[in-house]
C-alpha positions in Angstrom: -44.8 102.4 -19.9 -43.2 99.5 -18.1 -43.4 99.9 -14.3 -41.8 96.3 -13.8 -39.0 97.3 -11.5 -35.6 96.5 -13.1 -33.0 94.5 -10.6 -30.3 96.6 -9.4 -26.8 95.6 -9.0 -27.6 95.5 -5.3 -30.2 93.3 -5.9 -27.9 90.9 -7.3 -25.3 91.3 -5.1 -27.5 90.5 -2.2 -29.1 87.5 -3.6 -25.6 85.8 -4.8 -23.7 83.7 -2.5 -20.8 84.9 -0.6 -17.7 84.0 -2.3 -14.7 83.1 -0.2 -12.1 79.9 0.1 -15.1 78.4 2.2 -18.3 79.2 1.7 -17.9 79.1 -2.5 -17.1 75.7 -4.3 -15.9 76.7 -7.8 -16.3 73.9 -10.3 -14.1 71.0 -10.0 -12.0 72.4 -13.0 -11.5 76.1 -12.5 -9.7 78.1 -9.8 -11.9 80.7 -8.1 -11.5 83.9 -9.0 -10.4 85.4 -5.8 -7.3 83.1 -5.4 -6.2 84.4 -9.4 -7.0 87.8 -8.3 -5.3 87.6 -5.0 -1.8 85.7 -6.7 -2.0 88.6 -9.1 -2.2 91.8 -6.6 0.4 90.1 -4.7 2.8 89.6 -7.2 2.0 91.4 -10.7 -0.6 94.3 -10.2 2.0 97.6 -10.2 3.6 97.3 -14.2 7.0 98.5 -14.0 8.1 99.3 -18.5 6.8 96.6 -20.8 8.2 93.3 -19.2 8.4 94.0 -15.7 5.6 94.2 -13.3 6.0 93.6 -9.2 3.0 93.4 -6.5 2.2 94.0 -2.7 4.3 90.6 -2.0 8.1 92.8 -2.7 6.3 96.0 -1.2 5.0 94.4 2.1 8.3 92.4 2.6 9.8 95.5 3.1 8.6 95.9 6.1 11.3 93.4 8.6 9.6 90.2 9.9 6.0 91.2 9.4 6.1 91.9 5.8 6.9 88.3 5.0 4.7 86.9 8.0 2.2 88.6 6.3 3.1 87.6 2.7 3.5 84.2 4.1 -0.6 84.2 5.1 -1.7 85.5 1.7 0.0 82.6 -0.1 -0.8 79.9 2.4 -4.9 81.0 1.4 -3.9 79.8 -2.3 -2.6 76.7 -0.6 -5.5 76.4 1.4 -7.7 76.8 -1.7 -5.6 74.3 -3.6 -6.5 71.6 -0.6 -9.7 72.0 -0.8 -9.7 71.9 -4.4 -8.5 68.0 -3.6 -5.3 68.6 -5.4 -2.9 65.8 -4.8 -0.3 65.9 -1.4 3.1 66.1 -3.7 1.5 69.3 -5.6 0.3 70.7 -1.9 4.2 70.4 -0.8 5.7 71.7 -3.8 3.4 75.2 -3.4 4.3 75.3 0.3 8.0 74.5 -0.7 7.6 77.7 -3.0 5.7 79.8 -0.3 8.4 78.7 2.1 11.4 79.4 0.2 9.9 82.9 -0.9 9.2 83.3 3.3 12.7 82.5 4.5 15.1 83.7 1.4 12.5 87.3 1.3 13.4 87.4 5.0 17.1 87.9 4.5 17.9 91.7 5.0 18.6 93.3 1.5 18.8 90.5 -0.8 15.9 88.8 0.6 13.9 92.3 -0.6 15.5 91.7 -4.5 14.8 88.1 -4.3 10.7 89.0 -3.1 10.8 91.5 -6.0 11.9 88.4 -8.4 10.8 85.1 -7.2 6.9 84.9 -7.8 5.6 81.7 -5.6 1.8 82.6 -5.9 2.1 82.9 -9.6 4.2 79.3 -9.4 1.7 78.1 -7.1 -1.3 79.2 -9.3 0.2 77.1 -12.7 0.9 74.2 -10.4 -3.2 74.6 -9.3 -3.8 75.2 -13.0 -1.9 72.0 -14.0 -3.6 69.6 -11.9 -7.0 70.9 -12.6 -6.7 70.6 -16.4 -6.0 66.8 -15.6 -2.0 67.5 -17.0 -0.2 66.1 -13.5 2.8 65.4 -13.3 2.9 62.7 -10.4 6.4 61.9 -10.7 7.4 65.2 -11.1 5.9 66.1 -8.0 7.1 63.3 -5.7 10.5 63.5 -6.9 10.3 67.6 -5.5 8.6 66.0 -2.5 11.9 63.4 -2.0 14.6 66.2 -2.7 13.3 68.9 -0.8 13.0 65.6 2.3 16.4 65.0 1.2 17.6 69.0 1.2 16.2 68.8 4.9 17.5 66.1 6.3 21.0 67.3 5.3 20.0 70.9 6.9 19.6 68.7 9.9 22.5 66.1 9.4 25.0 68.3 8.6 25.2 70.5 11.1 25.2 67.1 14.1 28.2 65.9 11.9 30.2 68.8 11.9 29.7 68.9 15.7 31.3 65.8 16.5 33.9 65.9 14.4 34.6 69.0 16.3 34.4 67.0 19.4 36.7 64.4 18.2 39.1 66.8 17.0 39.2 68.3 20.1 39.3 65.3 22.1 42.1 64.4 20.6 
């Protein structure tokens, strides 16, 4: 009879480290677990038929201004995981261009709730991690998003100042 006391589970558990975007570095070629598991609660865990499948993201949107906030928080941990990660700058700004265009197009009453349903940034965000870590960048690909969404932004601001003073000058004279 073998007496020898078999480790439990919560053996185990107590003796492995705490995994979190902080405390746990994953190897320099794989994505911790959590962030895969998190992108896919958010935006693929409820299967809707055969093709289809939504997640929290579309379901806490829902909710007007904190929904999104909220959704907002979730990706920017992917991000945050990315950065530590050491991905490049130009892949860090396009995952917060997609986190930010799911932010401000989900917070649109009505069709920003359809577009949360259908635009997936975490699951963008996690094949742009997945990209860089497999050593299959796309540098120029990434700085070229970089200078068109700086270029999209600058217009945001530009046009806006030009169509004032045209006003003004129309009205001057």
């Amino acid at each position: 009879m073998n007496l020898a006391r078999r480790p439990s589970e919560l053996d185990t558990l107590a003796r492995r480290p705490l995994e979190g975007p902080i405390i746990s570095q994953p190897g320099p070629d794989k994505i911790p677990a959590w962030v895969t598991n998190l992108a896919w609660l958010m935006e693929n865990s409820i299967p809707i038929g055969k093709r289809w499948s939504i997640g929290l993201d579309g379901i806490v949107g829902l909710f007007p201004g904190v929904g999104d906030l909220a959704g907002a928080f979730v990706s920017g941990l992917i991000v945050a995981s990315a950065a530590q990660a050491g991905l490049p700058r130009a892949a860090l700004g396009r995952m917060m261009a997609n986190v930010a265009v799911d932010t401000l197009l989900g917070g649109i009453p009505f069709v920003g709730d359809v577009f949360d349903f259908a635009f997936k940034a975490n699951t963008r965000n996690i094949r742009i991690y997945q990209e860089h870590l497999a050593g299959r960048r796309q540098p120029v690909r990434d700085w070229l998003f970089t200078l068109l969404v700086a270029l999209a932004l600058l217009a945001i601001v530009a046009i806006p100042i030009v169509v004032f003073v045209y006003i003004i000058r129309r009205l001057m004279m």
